[in-house]
C-alpha positions in Angstrom: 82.4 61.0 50.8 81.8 62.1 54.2 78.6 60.6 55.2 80.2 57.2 53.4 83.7 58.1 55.5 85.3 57.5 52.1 88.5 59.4 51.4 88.6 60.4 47.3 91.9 60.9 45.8 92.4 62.8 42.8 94.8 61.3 40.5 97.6 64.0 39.2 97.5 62.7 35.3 96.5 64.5 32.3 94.2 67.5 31.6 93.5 69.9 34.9 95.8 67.3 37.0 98.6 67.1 34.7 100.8 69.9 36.8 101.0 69.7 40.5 99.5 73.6 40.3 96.3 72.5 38.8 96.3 69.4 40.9 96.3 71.1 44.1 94.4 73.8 43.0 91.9 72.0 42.6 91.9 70.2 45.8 92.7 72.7 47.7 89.8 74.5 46.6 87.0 72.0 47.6 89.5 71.5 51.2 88.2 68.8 52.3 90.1 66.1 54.8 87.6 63.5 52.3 89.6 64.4 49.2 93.6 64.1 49.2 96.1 63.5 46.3 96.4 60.2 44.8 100.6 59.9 43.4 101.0 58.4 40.2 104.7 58.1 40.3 104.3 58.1 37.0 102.6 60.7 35.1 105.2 63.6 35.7 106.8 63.1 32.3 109.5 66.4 33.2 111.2 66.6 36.8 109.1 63.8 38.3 110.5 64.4 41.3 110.0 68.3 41.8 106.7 67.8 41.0 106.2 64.8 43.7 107.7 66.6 46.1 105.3 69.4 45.4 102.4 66.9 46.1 103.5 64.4 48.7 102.3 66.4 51.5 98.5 65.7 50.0 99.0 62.8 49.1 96.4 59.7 50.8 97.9 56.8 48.1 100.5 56.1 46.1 100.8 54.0 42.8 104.4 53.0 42.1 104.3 52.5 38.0 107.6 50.3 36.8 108.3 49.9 33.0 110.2 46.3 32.8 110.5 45.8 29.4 109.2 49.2 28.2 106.0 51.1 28.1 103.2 50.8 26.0 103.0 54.8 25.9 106.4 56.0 27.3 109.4 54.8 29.8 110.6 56.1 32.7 113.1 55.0 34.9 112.3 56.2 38.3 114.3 56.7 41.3 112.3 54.9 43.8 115.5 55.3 46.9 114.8 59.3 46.0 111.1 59.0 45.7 110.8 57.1 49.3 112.5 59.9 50.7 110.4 62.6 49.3 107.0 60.3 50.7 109.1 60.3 54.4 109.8 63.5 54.0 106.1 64.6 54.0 105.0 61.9 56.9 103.3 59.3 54.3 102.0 56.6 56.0 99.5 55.0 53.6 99.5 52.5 51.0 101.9 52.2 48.1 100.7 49.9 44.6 102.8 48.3 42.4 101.3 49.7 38.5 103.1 47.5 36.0 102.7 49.2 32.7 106.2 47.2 31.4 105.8 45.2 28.1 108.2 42.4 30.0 106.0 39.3 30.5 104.0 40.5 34.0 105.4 36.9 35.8 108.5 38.2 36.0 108.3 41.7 35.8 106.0 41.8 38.5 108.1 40.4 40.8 111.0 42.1 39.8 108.9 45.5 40.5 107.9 44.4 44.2 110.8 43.6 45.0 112.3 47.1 43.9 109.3 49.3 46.2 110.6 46.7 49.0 114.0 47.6 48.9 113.4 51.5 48.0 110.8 51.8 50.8 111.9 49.5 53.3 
């Protein structure tokens, strides 16, 4: 990653990254300022938000998921005003993406989802 200057992110999400312990164990053992955390806002099925605070502070990009409609695999309906202040609470200053995983028709529920992250993180 270095010689490309390409930051990695590891993803907290199931297996070894499934707690924000084995997350940042696990990048915090190779400490490297070429791997950082990459937030999935939502794959912290229990106290999403403990657990992002936990990993904000490594965090080098952010996926917003929004579940209009329902999910495919589960539902969560995330505070995004509360999870913008945990990201400026820890200095974030990269990118945020919009992960629709709702079952509503992604024409609308795409829009509908941007224009939440702009009002929680504007």
């Amino acid at each position: 990653a270095e010689k490309a200057s390409v930051v990695l992110a590891l993803e907290n999400h199931w297996g070894l990254t499934r707690t924000p312990e084995g997350l940042l164990r696990i990048v915090n053992a190779i400490d490297s300022p070429w791997l950082g955390v990459l937030m999935d806002t939502g794959n912290f099925l229990e106290d999403p938000y403990d657990k992002l605070e936990q990993i904000a502070a490594q965090a080098v990009f952010v996926q917003a998921k929004t579940y209009y409609g329902g999910g495919e695999w589960y539902t969560l309906d995330l505070d995004y005003p509360r999870i913008a202040q945990i990201l400026k609470k820890a200095n974030y200053q990269g990118y945020i993406s919009l992960e629709f995983e709702g079952k509503e028709d992604a024409n609308t529920g795409v829009p509908k989802s941007l224009e939440l992250l702009r009002q929680a993180f504007s």
